[in-house]
C-alpha positions in Angstrom: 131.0 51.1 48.5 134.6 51.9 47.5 133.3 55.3 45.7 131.8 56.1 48.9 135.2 56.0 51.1 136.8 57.5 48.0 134.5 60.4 48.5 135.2 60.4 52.2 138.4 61.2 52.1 140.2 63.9 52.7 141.2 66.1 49.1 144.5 66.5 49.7 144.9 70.5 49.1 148.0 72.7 48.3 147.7 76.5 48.8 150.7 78.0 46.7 151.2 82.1 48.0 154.2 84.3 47.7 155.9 84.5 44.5 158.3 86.6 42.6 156.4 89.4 41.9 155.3 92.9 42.9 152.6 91.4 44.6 154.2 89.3 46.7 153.5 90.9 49.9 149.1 91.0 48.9 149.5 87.3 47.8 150.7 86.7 51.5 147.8 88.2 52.8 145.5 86.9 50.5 146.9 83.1 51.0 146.6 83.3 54.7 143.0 84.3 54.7 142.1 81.4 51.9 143.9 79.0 54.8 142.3 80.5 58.0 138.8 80.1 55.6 139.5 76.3 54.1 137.1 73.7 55.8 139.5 71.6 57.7 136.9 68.3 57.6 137.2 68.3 54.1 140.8 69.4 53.0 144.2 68.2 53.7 145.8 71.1 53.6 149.2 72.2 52.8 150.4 75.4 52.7 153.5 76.2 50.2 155.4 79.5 50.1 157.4 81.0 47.4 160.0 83.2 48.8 160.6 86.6 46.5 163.9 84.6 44.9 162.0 82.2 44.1 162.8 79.2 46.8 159.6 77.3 47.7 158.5 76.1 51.0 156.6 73.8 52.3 155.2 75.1 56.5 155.4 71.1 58.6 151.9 72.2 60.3 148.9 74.9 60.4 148.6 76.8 63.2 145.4 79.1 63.1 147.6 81.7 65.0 150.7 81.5 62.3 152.1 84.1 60.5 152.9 82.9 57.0 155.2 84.7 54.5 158.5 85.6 54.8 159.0 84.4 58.8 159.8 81.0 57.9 161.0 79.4 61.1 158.4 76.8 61.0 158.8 75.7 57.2 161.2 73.1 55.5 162.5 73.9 52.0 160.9 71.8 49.1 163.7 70.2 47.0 162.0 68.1 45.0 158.8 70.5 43.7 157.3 68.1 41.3 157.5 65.3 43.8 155.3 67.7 46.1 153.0 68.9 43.9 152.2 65.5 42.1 150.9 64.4 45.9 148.2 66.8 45.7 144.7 65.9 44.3 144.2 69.6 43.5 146.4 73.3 43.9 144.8 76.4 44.7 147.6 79.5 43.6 147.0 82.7 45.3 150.0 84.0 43.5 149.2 87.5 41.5 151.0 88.9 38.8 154.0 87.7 37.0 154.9 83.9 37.8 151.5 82.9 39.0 149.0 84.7 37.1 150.5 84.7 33.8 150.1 81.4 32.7 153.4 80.2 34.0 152.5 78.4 36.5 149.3 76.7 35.6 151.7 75.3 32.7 153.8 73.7 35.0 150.2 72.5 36.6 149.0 71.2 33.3 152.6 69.3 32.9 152.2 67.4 36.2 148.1 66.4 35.1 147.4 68.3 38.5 143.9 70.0 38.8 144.0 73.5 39.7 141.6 76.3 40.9 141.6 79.4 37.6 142.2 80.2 34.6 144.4 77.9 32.0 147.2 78.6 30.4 146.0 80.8 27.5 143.5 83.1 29.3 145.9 83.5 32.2 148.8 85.2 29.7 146.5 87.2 28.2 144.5 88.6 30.6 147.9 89.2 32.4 149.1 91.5 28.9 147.2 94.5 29.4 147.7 95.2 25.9 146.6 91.6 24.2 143.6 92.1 26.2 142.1 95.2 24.5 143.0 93.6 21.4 141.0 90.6 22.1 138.2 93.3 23.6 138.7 95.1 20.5 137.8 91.7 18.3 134.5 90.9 20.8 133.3 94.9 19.9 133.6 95.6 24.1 133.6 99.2 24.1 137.2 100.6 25.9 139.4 103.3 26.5 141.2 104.6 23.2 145.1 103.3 23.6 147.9 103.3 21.9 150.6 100.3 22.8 154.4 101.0 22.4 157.7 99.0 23.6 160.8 99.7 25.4 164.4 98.6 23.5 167.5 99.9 25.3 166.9 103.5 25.2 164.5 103.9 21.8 161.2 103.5 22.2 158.9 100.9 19.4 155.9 102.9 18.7 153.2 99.7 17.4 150.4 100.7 14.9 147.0 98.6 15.1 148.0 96.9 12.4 151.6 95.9 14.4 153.5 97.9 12.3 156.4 99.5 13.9 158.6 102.8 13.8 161.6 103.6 16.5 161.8 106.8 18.9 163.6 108.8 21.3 161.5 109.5 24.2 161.0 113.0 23.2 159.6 111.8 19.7 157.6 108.9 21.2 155.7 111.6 23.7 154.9 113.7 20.4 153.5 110.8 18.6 151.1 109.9 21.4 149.7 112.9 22.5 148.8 112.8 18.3 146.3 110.2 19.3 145.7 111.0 22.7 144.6 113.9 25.1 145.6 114.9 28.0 145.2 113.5 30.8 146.4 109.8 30.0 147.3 106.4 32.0 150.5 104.9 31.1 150.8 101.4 32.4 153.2 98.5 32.3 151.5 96.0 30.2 151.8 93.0 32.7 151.4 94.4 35.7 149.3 93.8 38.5 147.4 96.1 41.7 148.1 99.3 39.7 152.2 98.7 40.3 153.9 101.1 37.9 150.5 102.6 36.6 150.7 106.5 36.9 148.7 109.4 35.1 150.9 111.9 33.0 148.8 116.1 32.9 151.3 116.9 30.1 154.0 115.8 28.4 156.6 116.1 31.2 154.5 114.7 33.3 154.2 111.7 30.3 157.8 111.1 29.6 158.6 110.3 33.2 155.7 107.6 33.4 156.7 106.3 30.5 160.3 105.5 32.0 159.0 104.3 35.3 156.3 101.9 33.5 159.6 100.8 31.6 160.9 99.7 34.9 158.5 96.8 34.8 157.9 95.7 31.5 159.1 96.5 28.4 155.6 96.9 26.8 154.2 99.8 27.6 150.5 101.1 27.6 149.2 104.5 27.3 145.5 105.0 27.8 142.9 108.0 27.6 141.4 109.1 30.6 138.1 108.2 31.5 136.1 110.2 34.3 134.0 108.1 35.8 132.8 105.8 38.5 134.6 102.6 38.8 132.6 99.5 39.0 133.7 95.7 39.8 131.7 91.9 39.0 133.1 89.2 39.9 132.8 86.3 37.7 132.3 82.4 39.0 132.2 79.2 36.4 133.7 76.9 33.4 131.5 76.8 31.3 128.0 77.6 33.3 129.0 81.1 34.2 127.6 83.5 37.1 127.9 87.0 37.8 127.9 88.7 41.5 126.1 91.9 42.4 128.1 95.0 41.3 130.5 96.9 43.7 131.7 100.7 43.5 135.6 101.5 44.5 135.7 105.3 45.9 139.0 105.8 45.9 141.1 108.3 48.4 143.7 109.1 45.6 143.7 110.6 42.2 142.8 106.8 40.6 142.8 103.2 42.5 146.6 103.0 42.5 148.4 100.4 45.1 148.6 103.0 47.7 144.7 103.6 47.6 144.4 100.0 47.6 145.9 98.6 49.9 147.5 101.4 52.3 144.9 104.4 52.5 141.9 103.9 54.3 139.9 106.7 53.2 139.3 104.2 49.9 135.7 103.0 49.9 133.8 100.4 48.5 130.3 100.0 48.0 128.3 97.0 47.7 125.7 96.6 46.5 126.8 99.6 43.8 124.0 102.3 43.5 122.9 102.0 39.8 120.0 101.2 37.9 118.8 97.4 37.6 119.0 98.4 33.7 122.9 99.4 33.9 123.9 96.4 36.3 122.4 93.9 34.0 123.8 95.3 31.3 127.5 95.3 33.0 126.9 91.8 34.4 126.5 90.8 30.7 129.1 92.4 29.1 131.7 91.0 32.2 130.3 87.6 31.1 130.9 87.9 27.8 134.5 89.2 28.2 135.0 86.5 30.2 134.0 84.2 27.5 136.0 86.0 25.1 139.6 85.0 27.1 138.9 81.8 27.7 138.1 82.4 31.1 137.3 79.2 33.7 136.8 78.9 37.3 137.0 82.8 38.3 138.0 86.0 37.1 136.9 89.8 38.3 136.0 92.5 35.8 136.6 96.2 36.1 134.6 98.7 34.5 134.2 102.7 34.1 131.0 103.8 34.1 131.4 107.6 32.3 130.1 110.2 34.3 128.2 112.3 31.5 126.4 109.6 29.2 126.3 106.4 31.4 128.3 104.3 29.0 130.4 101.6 29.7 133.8 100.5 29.2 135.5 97.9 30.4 138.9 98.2 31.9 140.2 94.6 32.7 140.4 91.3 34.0 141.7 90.4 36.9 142.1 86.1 36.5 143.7 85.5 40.4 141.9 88.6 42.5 142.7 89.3 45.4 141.3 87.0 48.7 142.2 89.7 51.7 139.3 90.4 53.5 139.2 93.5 52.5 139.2 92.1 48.6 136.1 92.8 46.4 135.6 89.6 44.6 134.7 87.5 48.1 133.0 90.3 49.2 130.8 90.6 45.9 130.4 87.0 46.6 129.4 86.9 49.8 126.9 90.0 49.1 125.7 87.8 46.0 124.5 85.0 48.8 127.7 82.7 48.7 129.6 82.9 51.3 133.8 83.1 51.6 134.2 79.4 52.7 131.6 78.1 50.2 133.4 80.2 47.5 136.4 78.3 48.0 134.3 74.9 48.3 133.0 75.9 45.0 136.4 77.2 43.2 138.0 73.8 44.2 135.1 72.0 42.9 135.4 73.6 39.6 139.0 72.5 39.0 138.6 69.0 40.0 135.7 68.6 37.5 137.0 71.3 34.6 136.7 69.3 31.4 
């Protein structure tokens, strides 16, 4: 009988958005439609916002009507964060990029023996590193775009060999040595980055010493990829250690590639669901995401991008995304809720997989 109220009883929810990131603005968006979506019968829910310094928030009640981010009028600072957070049964973040999808914050999660909806610690840092990722990639045999990984110090540039062996340039130098691997046109991307902030494609070497310098704006580890033209394809990935993959989805992008812009600002950017490819190819993607997945340590959720090459159909995989986006323009509820689950059960199911995640 005691089980039975246990189980009646409201799970006492926090729904952490904001954070110190580039993405702070998308994790407001994405945190108020998780709240609007929550099942109020079944969660006590409490939102918390993370200003861009870094001061946390706690709002005194949920209005359906609110605005949440940076207005907060009807929000009381949290001074004692542990003594919050440790009142919770369970935390869903919606934080992306540095801070909250990094590991950093499930660590402090894991501290406090609080359940929590995503990845761990280890697969949240590396899926975060752009660069760690391919190398892990490279290890499962996951076919991907040819690279080459170098590192910002002062105003020299580290240029890192596969086997992590390193040799100092000037930018001019460093632009050589790349395009010795690599043809033009290339991606140059900050390694932990998030929404395509500080990603930009370089035609020539001009072109390529400028995106170098603006990805050093973000991080100091850089990536440089090859180009590869092609169709760009999402799964979305649900499960511990019983994993499931959605239907496939197709970005059409307005711009020259999926940057934040064509994300989140231009609406000639398309997406297509179900994606139109063979049953063959989306089985064959769906696998390949769920092995990836396995391969970082995935739990909980994660979306996977792909590039589907124009000329012979293969596949590469691009990356993993462990804390997509939840707007309701976002493709992993909307593969979701084209796969049969709808957005509310999605979250019932998340939240369900961190309180019993062994």
């Amino acid at each position: 009988m005691g089980r039975e109220c246990e189980y009646m009883k409201k799970i006492k929810l926090g729904v952490i958005f904001g954070g110190t990131s580039t993405e702070h603005d998308v994790s407001v968006i994405s945190g108020t439609s998780v709240l609007k979506k929550l099942n109020k019968d079944k969660y006590e829910i409490y939102p918390i916002f993370i200003s861009k310094n870094g001061d946390w928030f706690q709002y005194k009640e949920i209005d359906k009507d609110i605005v949440m981010g940076e207005n907060i009028e009807s929000t009381e600072r949290i001074e004692n964060i542990c003594k919050t957070l440790k009142n919770l049964d369970v935390v869903f973040p919606v934080l992306h990029g540095l801070g909250g999808e990094d590991g950093s914050l499930q660590g402090m999660l894991e501290l406090l023996k609080i359940p929590y909806v995503g990845c761990k610690i280890l697969s949240s840092s590396i899926c975060m590193d752009k660069v760690y990722t391919k190398i892990i990639f490279e290890k499962a045999n996951i076919m991907q775009a040819e690279y080459v990984y170098i590192r910002k110090s002062n105003d020299e540039y580290i240029y890192i060999e596969k086997d992590f062996s390193e040799e100092k340039y000037n930018i001019f130098e460093i632009t050589q040595k790349i395009t010795e691997k690599l043809d033009f046109p290339m991606f140059i991307k900050p390694s932990n980055s998030g929404s395509s902030v500080g990603i930009n494609k370089a035609n020539n070497i001009e072109e390529l010493k400028e995106c170098i310098e603006h990805a050093g704006m973000f991080d100091n580890k850089i990536l440089i990829e090859e180009n590869i033209s092609g169709r760009e394809i999402e799964c979305a990935v649900l499960g511990n250690e019983d994993v499931q993959t959605s239907i496939l989805g197709e970005i059409i992008p307005a711009d020259k590639f999926y940057s934040f812009n064509a994300k989140y600002n231009n609406k000639e950017s398309k997406t297509i669901i179900p994606a139109e490819i063979s049953e063959k190819l989306s089985n064959k993607i769906r696998s390949i995401a769920k092995k990836a997945y396995k391969a970082t340590d995935c739990k909980g959720l994660a979306r996977v991008d792909f590039f589907i090459d124009e000329k012979q159909n293969k596949i590469y995989i691009n990356e993993i995304n462990t804390l997509p986006g939840f707007t309701d323009i976002s493709m992993y509820p909307k593969l979701w809720e084209k796969t049969g689950l709808k957005y509310e059960e999605l979250l019932d199911k998340l939240i369900e997989l961190a309180l019993y995640r062994i």
